[in-house]
C-alpha positions as CSV (number, residue, x, y, z in Angstrom):
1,X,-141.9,-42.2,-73.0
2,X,-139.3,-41.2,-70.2
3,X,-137.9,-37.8,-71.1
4,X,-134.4,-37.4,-71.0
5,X,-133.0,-36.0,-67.9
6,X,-128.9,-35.4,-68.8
7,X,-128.3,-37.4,-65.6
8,X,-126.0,-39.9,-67.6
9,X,-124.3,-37.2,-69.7
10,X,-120.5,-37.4,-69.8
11,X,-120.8,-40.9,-68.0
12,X,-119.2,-43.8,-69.6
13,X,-121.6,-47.2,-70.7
14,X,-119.6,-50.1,-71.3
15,X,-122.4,-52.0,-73.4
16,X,-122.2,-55.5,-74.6
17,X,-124.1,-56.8,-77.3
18,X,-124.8,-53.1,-78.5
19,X,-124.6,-53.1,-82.1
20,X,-128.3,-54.1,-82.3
21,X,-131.4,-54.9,-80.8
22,X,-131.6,-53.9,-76.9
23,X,-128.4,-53.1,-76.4
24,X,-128.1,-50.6,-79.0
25,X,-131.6,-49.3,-77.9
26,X,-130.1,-48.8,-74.2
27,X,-127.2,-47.2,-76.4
28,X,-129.3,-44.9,-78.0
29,X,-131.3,-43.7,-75.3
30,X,-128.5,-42.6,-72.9
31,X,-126.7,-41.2,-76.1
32,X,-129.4,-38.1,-75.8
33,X,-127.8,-37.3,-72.4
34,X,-124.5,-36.8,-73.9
35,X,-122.9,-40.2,-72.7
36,X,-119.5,-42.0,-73.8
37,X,-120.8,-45.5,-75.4
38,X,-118.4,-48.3,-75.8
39,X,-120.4,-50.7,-78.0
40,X,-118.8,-54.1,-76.9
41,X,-119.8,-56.5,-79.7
42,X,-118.8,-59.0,-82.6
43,X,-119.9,-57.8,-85.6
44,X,-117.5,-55.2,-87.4
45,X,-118.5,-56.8,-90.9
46,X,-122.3,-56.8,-92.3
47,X,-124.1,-60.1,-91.5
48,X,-125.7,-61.4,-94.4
49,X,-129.1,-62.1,-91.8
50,X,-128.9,-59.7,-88.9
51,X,-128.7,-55.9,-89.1
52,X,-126.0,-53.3,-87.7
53,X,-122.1,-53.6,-86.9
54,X,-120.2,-51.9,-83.8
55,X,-119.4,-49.1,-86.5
56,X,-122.8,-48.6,-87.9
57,X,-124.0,-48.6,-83.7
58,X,-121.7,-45.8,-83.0
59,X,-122.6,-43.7,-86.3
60,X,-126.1,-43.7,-84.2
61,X,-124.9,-43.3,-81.1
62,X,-122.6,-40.2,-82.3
63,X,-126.0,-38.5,-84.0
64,X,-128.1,-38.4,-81.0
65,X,-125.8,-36.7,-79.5
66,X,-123.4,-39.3,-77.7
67,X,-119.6,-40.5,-77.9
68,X,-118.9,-44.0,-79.5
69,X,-115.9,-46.2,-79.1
70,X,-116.8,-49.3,-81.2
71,X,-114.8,-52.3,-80.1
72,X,-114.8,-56.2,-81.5
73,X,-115.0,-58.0,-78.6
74,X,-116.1,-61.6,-78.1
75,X,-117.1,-61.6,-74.6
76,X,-115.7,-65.2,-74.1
77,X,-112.3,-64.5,-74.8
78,X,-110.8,-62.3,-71.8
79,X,-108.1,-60.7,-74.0
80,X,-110.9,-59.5,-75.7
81,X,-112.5,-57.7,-73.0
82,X,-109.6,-56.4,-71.4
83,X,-108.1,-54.6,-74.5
84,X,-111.7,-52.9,-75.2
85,X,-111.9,-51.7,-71.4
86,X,-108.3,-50.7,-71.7
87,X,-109.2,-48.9,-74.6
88,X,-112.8,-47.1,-73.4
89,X,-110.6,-46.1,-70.2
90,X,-107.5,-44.5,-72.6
91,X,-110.5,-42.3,-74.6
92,X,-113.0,-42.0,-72.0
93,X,-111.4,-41.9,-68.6
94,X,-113.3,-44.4,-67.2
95,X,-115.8,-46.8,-66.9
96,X,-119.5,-45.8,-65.0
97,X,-121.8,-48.8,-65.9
98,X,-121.5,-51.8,-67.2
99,X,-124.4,-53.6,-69.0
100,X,-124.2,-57.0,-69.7
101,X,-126.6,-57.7,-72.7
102,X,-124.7,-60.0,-74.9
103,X,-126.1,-63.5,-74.4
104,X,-127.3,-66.4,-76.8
105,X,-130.5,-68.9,-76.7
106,X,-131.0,-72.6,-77.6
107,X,-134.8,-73.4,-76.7
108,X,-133.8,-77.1,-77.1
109,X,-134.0,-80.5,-74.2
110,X,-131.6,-82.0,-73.1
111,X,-130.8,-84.5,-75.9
112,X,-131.6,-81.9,-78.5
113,X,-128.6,-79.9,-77.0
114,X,-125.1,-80.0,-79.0
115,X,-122.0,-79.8,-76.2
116,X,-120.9,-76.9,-78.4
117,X,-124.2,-75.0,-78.2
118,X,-124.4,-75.6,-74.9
119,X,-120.5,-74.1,-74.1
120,X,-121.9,-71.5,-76.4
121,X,-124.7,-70.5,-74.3
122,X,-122.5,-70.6,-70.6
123,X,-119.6,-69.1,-72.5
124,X,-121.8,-65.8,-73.1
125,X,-124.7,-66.0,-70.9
126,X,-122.7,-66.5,-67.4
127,X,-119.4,-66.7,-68.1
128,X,-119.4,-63.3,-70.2
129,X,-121.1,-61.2,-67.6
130,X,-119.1,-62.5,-64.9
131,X,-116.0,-61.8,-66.7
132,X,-117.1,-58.3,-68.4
133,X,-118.1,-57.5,-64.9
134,X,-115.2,-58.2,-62.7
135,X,-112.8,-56.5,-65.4
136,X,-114.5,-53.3,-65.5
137,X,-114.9,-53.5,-61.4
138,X,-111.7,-51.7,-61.0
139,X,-112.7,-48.9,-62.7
140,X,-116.5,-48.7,-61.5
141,X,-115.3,-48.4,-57.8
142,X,-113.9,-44.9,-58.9
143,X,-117.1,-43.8,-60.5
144,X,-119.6,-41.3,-58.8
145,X,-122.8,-43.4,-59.4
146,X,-121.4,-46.9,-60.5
147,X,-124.2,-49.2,-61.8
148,X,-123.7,-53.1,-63.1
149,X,-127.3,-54.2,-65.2
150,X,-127.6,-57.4,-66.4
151,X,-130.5,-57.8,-69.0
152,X,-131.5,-61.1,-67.1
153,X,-134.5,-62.2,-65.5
154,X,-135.7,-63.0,-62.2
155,X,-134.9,-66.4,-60.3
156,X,-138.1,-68.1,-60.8
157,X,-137.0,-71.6,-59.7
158,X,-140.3,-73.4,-61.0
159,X,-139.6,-76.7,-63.0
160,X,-141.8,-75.9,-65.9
161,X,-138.8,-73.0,-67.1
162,X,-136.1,-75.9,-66.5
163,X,-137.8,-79.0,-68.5
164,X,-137.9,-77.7,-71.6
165,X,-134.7,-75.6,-72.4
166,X,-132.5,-76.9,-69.2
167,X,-129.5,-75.7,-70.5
168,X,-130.4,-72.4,-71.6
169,X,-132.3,-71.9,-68.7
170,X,-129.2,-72.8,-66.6
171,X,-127.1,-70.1,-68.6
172,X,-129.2,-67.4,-68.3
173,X,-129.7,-67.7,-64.5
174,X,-126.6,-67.6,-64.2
175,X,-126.5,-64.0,-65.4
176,X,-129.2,-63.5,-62.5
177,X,-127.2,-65.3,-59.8
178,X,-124.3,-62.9,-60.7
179,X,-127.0,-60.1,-59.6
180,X,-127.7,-61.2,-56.7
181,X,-124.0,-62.7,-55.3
182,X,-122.4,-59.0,-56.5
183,X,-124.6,-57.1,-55.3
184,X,-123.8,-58.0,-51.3
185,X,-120.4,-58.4,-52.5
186,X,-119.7,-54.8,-53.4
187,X,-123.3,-53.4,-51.6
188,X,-120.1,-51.4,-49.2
189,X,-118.6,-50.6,-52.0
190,X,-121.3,-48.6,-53.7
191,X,-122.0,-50.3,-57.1
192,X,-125.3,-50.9,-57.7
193,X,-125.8,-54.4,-59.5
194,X,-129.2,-54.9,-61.2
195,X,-131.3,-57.0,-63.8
196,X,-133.6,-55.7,-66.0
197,X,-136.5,-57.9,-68.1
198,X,-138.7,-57.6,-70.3
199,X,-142.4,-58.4,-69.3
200,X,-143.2,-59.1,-72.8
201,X,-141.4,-60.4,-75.8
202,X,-139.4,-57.8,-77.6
203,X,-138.6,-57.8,-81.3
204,X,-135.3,-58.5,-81.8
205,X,-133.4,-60.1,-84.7
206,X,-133.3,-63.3,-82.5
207,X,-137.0,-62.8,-81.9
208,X,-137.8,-62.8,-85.6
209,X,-135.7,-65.9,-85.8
210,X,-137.0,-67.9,-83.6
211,X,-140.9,-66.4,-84.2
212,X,-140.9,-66.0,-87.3
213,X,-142.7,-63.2,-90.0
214,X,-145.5,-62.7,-88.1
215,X,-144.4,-62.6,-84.7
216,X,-143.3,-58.8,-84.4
217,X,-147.3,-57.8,-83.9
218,X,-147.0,-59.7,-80.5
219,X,-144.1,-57.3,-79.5
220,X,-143.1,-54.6,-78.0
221,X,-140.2,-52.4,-79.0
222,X,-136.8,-52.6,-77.8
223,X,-137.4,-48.9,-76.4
224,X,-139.5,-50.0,-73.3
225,X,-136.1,-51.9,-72.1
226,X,-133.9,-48.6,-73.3
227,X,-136.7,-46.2,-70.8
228,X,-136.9,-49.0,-68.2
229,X,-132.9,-49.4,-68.3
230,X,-132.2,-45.6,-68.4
231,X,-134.1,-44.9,-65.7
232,X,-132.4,-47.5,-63.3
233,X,-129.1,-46.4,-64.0
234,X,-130.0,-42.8,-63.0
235,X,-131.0,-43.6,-59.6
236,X,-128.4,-43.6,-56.8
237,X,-126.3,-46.5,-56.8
238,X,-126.3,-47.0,-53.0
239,X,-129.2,-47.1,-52.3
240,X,-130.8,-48.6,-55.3
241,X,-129.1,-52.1,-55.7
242,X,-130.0,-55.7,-56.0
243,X,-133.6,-55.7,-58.1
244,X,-135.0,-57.8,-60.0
245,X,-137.0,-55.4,-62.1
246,X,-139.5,-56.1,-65.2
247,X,-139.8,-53.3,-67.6
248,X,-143.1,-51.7,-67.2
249,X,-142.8,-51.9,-63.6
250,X,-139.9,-49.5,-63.9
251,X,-142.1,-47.9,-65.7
252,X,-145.3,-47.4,-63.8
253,X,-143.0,-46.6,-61.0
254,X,-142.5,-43.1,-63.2
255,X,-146.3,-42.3,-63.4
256,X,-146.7,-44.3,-67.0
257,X,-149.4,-46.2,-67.6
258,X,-150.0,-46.9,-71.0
259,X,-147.3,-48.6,-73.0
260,X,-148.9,-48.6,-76.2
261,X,-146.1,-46.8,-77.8
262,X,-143.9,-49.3,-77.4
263,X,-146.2,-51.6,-78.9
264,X,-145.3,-52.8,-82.7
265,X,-149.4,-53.4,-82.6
266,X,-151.2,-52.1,-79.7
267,X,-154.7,-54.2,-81.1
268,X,-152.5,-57.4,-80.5
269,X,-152.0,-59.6,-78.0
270,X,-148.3,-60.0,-76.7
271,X,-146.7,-62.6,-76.0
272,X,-145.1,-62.7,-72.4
273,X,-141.6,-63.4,-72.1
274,X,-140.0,-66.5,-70.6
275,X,-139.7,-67.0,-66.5
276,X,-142.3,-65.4,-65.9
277,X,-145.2,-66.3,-64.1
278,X,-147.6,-64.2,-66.3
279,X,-146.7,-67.2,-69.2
280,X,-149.4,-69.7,-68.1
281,X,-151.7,-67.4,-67.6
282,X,-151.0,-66.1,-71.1
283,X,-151.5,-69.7,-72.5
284,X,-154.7,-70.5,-70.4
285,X,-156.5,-67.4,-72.2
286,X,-155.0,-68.8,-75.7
287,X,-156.1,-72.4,-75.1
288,X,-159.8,-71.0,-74.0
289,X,-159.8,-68.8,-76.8
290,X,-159.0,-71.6,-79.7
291,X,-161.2,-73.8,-77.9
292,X,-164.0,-71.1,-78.5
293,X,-163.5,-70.5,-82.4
294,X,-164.7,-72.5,-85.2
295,X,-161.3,-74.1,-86.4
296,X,-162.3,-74.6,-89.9
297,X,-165.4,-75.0,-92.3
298,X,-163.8,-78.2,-94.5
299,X,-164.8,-81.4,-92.8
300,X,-162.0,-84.1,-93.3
301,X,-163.1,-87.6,-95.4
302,X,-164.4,-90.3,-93.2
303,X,-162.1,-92.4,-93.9
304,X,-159.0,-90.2,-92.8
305,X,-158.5,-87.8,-89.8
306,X,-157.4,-84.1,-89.9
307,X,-153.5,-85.0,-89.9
308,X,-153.9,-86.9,-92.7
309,X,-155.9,-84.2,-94.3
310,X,-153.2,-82.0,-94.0
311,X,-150.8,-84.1,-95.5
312,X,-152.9,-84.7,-98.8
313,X,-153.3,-80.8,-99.1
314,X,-149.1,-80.5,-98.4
315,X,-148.6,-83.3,-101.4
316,X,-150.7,-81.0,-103.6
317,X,-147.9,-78.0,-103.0
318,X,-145.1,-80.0,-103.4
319,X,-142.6,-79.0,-106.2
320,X,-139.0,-78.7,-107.1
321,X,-139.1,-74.5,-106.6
322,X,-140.9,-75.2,-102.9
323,X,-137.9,-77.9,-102.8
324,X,-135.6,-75.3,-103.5
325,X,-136.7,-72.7,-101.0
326,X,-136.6,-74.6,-98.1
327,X,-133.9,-77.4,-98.3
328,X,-135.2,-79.1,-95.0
329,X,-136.6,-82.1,-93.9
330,X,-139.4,-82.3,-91.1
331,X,-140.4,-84.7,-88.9
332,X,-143.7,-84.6,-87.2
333,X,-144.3,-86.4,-84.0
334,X,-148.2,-86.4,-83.3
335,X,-149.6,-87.6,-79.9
336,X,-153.0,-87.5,-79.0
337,X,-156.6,-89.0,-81.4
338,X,-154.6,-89.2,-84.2
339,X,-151.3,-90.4,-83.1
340,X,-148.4,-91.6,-85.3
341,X,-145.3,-89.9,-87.0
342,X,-145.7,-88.4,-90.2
343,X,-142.4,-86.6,-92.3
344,X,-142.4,-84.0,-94.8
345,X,-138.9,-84.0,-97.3
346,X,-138.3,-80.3,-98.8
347,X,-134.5,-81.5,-99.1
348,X,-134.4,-84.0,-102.2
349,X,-135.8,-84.4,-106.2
350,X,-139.5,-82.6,-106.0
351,X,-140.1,-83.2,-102.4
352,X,-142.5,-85.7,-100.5
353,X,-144.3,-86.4,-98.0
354,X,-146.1,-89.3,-96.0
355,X,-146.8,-91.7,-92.3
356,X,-143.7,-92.5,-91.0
357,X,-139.8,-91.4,-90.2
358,X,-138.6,-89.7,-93.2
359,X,-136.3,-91.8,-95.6
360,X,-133.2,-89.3,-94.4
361,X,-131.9,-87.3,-90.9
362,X,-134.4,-84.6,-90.1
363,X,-133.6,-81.2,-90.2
364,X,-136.2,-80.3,-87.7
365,X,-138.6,-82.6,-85.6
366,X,-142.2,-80.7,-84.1
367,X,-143.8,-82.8,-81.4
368,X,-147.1,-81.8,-80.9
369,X,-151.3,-83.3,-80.3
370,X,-153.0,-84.0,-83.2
371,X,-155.2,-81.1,-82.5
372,X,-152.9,-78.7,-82.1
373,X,-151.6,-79.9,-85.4
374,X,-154.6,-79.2,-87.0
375,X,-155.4,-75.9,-85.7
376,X,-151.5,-74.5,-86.4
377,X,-151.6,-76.1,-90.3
378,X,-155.2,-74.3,-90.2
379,X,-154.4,-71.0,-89.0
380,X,-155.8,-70.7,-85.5
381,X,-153.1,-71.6,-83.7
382,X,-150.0,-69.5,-84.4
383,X,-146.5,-71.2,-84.3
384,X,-144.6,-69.3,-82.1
385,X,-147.7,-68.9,-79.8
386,X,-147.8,-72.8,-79.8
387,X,-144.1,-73.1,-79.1
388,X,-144.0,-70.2,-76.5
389,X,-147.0,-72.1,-75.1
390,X,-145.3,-75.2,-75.0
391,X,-148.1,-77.0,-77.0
392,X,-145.6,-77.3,-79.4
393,X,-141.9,-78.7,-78.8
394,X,-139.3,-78.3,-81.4
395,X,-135.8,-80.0,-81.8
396,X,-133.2,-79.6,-84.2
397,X,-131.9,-76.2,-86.5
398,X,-134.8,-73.7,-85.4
399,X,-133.8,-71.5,-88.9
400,X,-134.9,-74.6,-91.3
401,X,-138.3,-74.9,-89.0
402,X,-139.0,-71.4,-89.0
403,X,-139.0,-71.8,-93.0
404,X,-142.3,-74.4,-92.4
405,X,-144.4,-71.1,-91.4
406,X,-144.9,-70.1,-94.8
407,X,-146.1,-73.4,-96.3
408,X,-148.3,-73.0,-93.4
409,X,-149.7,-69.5,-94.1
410,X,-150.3,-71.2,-97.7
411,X,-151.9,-74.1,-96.7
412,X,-154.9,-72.7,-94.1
413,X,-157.0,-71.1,-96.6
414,X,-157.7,-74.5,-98.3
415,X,-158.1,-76.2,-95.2
C-alpha cells in the first residue's frame, strides 16, 4: 500500500467517471491528503444495476477527509462540462489535475457493432477526454504541479487487439493518442499528461458485467490503480510527462513488491487486461493447463458427440421458471470435430432447444470449437477466461449472454 504523503492536499482533482469503480477509488485515495474532488459523472439517481451516484461519491470523499463538488455531467455534451468546471473553479479556485476515467466498452466486430454504440464509445472514450481536457487547460496552466491522466493504455499497434473489438479498440486509443499529442504540445508549458493501466483486470461494475459471478476472484481491486494513480500525480509535472505506465510498475518503482492486497483472491490466477502483451502469454499457460486436466469422467453415447451431449442434458433443465429468468435466445456457432449450429430458446412457452438457427432473432450468438464448447459447458474452461482468451467470440447484448453462466455452473456437475 502507498502511504499517504499530503502532497495533493488542498489541490483540486477534476475526476470523470468518479462516482464508482476506479475513479472513485482515485477519488478516495487523494481524499486522505485533504484534496478538493469534483466527481464529474452521470449518475445523480440510484441505478437499479450499478452502485453509487455523484452524491453518494462525495459523502465518501468528504469522510476520508476530502472536499466534494458532485456535478452531472455527461462528458459528451460540452455545456456539460463547461458548467461543472465553471462551477469546481467558483468553490475551489481552480483546477490542478484532470483525470479522464469516464469511458464505455463494446467487445463486439465489426458487423456486431450498432452506429449508436459505436458514437457511444468515440463520444466518451476520445471525444470526452479530449474535450474535458482542453476545457480545464486554462485553468491547469495556473496550477503549481498541473497533471492530465488518462486511464488509457499503451499504443500496442498489434492486429490481434484491432480484429476483434475494432471499434472499441479505436476509441480507446484515442484516449492514448491524446497522451502522447498533449504532452509535446504543452511539455513548455509544464503540464504533465499521462496514462495509467491496469496490468490485470480490475473488478468493476462493468467487469462483473461483462465477466460474470465468478470473475471477481481473477481481480484485483480498484485500489492498485488509486496507489499507482496517486503516486504519478505527486511527482513533478515537468519533468515527469508523457508515460505510458501499467500499475504495478508504478508500483515496484516505490519499493512494492507484493500486490497481494490488492488481490480479491491472491490463490487465483488473474486475468491480464486487454493491449497488453502479457494476454497471449496468459492464454498459452490456460490452453496448456486445460489440455493437461481430465475434462470430465461421463463418456458421451456413440452415436452422438459431446455438443450434442450437452444439448440433451440442457433439454432436461428446460422449464417455464428457467424461461422466465433468462428471457434470451442463444445461438451457438460450433467449428471444429463437431461442427454445425445448434440454438438454445429461453425466450418463448417452456423453452427449447436443438441443431440448427433458432426459430426467432438471437439475443446472443457464441462462436466457438467444439472442444472448447465442451470443456466451458463442463466446467474447465471458464467463460470469461474463454472470451478474454479469444477462444470464444461473442455477438449481440452481452447482459442476456452473461445470464447463460448459470445454466452453465448447473449443467457441469452432470456432465
Amino acid at each position: 500500500m502507498i502511504i499517504n504523503t499530503g502532497k495533493l492536499a488542498g489541490r483540486t482533482l477534476f475526476i470523470t467517471g468518479a462516482s464508482r469503480g476506479i475513479g472513485k477509488a482515485i477519488a478516495l485515495k487523494a481524499a486522505q491528503d485533504g484534496a478538493n474532488i469534483v466527481v464529474a459523472a452521470k449518475t445523480a439517481e440510484p441505478h437499479p444495476k450499478l452502485p453509487g451516484t455523484i452524491f453518494t461519491a462525495a459523502k465518501e470523499i468528504e469522510s476520508a477527509g476530502g472536499q466534494a463538488l458532485p456535478c452531472l455531467v455527461d462528458v459528451r455534451d460540452e455545456t456539460s462540462v463547461a458548467a461543472a468546471i465553471e462551477n469546481a473553479v467558483k468553490q475551489f479556485g481552480g483546477i490542478d489535475v484532470v483525470v479522464n476515467n469516464a469511458s464505455a466498452i463494446s467487445l463486439t466486430g465489426t458487423l456486431e457493432t450498432p452506429m449508436k454504440r459505436y458514437d457511444l464509445m468515440h463520444q466518451i472514450n476520445t471525444r470526452g477526454t479530449y474535450l474535458v481536457s482542453k476545457l480545464c487547460i486554462p485553468y491547469l496552466l495556473k496550477s503549481p504541479n498541473p497533471h492530465i491522466l488518462n486511464i488509457s493504455p499503451p499504443l500496442n499497434m498489434r492486429p490481434r487487439w484491432f480484429k476483434d473489438h475494432v471499434a472499441y479498440t479505436m476509441a480507446k486509443y484515442g484516449m492514448s493518442m491524446c497522451v502522447l499529442g498533449m504532452t509535446e504540445e504543452f511539455r513548455g508549458d509544464g503540464i504533465a499528461c499521462n496514462a495509467l493501466w491496469p496490468r490485470t483486470a480490475i473488478i468493476t461494475a462493468a467487469m462483473e458485467m461483462l465477466g460474470g459471478d465468478e470473475v471477481d476472484k481473477q481481480c484485483r481491486k480498484p485500489e492498485i490503480m488509486a496507489d499507482a494513480a496517486y503516486v504519478m500525480l505527486c511527482k513533478d509535472s515537468k519533468s515527469y510527462t508523457g508515460n505510458f505506465a501499467i500499475d504495478d510498475d508504478v508500483l515496484k518503482s516505490e519499493g512494492i513488491n507484493n500486490f497481494d492486497e490488492y488481490a480479491i483472491d491472491p490463490s487465483s490466477s488473474l486475468i491480464p487486461d486487454f493491449f497488453l502483451d502479457d494476454f497471449d502469454e496468459f492464454a498459452a499457460k490456460q490452453a496448456i493447463k486445460l489440455d493437461a486436466g481430465k475434462l470430465s469422467q461421463s463418456k458421451p453415447a456413440a452415436d452422438e458427440g459431446q455438443v450434442a451431449q450437452v444439448f440433451t442434458k440442457i433439454e432436461a433443465f428446460l422449464s417455464e421458471e428457467l424461461v422466465e429468468k433468462t428471457r434470451a435466445v442463444y445461438a451457438f456457432d460450433v467449428t471444429g470435430g463437431e461442427a454445425g449450429k445448434w440454438y438454445l430458446d429461453l425466450k418463448n412457452g417452456s423453452g427449447a432447444c436443438g441443431r440448427g438457427d433458432p426459430p426467432v432473432a438471437a439475443d446472443a450468438t457464441f462462436t466457438m470449437d467444439s472442444n472448447n464448447f465442451f470443456k466451458m459447458f463442463s466446467g474447465s474452461l471458464k467463460p470469461t477466461t474463454a472470451f478474454m482468451t479469444g477462444k470464444m467470440k461473442l455477438s449481440g447484448d452481452m447482459g442476456k449472454a452473461m445470464k447463460l453462466e448459470k445454466l452453465m455452473g448447473k449443467l457441469k456437475s452432470k456432465l
